[in-house]
Residue, then its C-alpha position, 0 to 999 in steps of 0.5 A: x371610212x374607205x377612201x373613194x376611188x376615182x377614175x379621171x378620163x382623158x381623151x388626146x389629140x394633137x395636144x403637145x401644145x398644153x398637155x404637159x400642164x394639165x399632168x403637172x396639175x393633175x399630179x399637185x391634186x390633193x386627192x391622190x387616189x385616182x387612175x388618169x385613163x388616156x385614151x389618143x384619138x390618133x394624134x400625129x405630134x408629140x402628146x404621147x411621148x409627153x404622157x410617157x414622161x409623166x407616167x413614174x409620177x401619175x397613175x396612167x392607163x393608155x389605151x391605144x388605139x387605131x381608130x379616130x372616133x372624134x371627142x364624145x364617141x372617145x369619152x364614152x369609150x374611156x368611160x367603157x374601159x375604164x371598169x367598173x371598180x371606181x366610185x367617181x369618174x372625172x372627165x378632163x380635157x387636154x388645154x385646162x389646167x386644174x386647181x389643186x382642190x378639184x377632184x378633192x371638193x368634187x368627191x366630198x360633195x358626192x359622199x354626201x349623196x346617196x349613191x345608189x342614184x345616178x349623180x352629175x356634179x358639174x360646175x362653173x367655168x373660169x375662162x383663161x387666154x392661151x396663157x392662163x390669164x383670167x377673161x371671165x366666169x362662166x354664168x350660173x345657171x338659174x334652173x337646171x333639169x330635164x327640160x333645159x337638157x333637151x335644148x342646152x348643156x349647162x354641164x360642161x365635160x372638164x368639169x364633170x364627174x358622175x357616180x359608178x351608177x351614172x356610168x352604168x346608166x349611160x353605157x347602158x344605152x349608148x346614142x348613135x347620134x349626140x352632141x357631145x359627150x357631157x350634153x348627153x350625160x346631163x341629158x341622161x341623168x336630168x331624166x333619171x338621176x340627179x344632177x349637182x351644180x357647185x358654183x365654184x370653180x376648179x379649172x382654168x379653161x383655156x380659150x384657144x383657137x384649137x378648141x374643140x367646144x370653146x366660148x365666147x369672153x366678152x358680152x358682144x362676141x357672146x351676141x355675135x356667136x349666138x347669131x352665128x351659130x342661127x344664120x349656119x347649119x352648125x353641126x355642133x349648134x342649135x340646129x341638131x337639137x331634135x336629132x338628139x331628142x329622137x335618138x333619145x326618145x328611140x333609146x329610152x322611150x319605153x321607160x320613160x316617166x310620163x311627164x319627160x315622155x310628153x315634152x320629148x314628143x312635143x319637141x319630135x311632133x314640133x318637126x311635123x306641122x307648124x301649129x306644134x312648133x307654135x304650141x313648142x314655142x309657146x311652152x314653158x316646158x323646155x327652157x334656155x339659161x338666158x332670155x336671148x337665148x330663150x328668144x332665139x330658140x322659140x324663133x328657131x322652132x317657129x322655123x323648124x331650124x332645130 
């Protein structure tokens, strides 16, 4: 059997503080067959010179580049440049630390489904402090699908990888207007592929005031983050949701199947009148993981804050 080739992609900026782990795990992985793609979104420390130390030991593409495109916009261009040639692509952040097994378990997963169709395998989170001592588990999710990805991410970037047919899907039509990177691949491949949850966890994911995307540990900050995000216009929050629903209907409304095209435009008529963000809240076509969360999303249609 011919052994999968992997590209894992790894997008750097200012990361001198935590990088060095993520290579040295990277490089313990029992899967040895992959490619570490970095590309730095102008950092102004000391993190290529970190990456320069590790490349006699790891695999290393660097892409250089002049340009800041911030997070999701540099993952997509990883996942450009890194070609066509790999059969699985790993996404990985620059603060984690990654169990021995990750990439290992991840692959002997996908082999097992056919891989013609677009495939997501993501999974769940253990949080760690600064320090790699554990906080918490991320939850699991009870129902994942199209209608939760039009309204939360339950794939988180660190722990994703997806199929060479995934890839094509995605680089094929490529939003002006997203969330974030792993959000519009769960909500691509939701609609048109298959999106594998492994209740396991292979990664350290270090909670730390540097954070780009980070998560609440304990019970009450969950709460009080929840609210927060409600009471501000957070551009990374609940309230640009419908910006990523009409840049997906623009890009992918001709070949929708139908049953996806008539929840897509029940959230863009929601923005029109009340009486269809009443009929939006009301549905059981668009859901959230937790019934808090459930609660303050309809809330927030009824207000048109979405």
């Amino acid at each position: 059997m011919i052994k999968a080739r992997v590209a894992v992609l790894l997008s750097t900026y200012n990361g001198e503080e935590y990088i060095g782990e993520l290579l040295e795990s990277l490089f313990f992985q029992y899967f040895k067959n992959f490619t570490l793609f970095v590309r730095d979104d102008c950092s102004s420390d000391n993190t290529l010179s970190i990456i320069d130390q590790y490349k006699d030991n790891l695999d290393i593409k660097l892409i250089h580049s002049d340009e800041n495109l911030g997070a999701a916009n540099s993952f997509f261009s990883l996942l450009d440049v890194a070609g066509n040639d790999f059969d699985y692509y790993a996404f990985a952040d620059q603060d984690d630390v990654w169990l021995p097994e990750k990439i290992d378990r991840a692959v002997n997963k996908l082999d097992l489904i056919p891989s013609d169709n677009a495939l997501l395998y993501c999974t769940r989170l253990e949080y760690v402090d600064k320090n790699l001592i554990h906080l918490s588990w991320s939850r699991v999710p009870n129902n994942i699908g199209f209608g939760n990805a039009l309204v939360e991410n339950i794939a988180t970037g660190c722990t994703v990888v997806i199929n060479n047919a995934a890839r094509k899907l995605t680089l094929s039509k490529l939003p002006q207007n997203c969330l974030m990177h792993d959000w519009w691949l769960y909500l691509v491949i939701s609609c048109y592929g298959t999106v594998y949850w492994d209740d396991y966890s292979g990664i350290k994911y270090r909670q730390h005031g540097s954070n780009v995307v980070g998560a609440a540990t304990t019970i009450l900050g969950d709460i009080q983050r929840r609210v927060d995000r409600f009471l501000r216009d957070d551009k990374n929050g609940l309230f640009r949701l419908s910006d990523q629903a009409a840049a997906f209907f623009s890009l992918f409304c001709s070949d929708l199947p139908i049953e996806k095209l008539v929840i897509l435009c029940s959230i863009l008529r929601g923005k029109t009148s009340f009486f269809e963000r009443l009929k939006l809240a009301s549905s059981f076509s668009i859901w959230r993981q937790r019934p808090f969360d459930n609660v303050l999303m309809r809330l927030m249609i009824l207000i048109n804050r979405y």
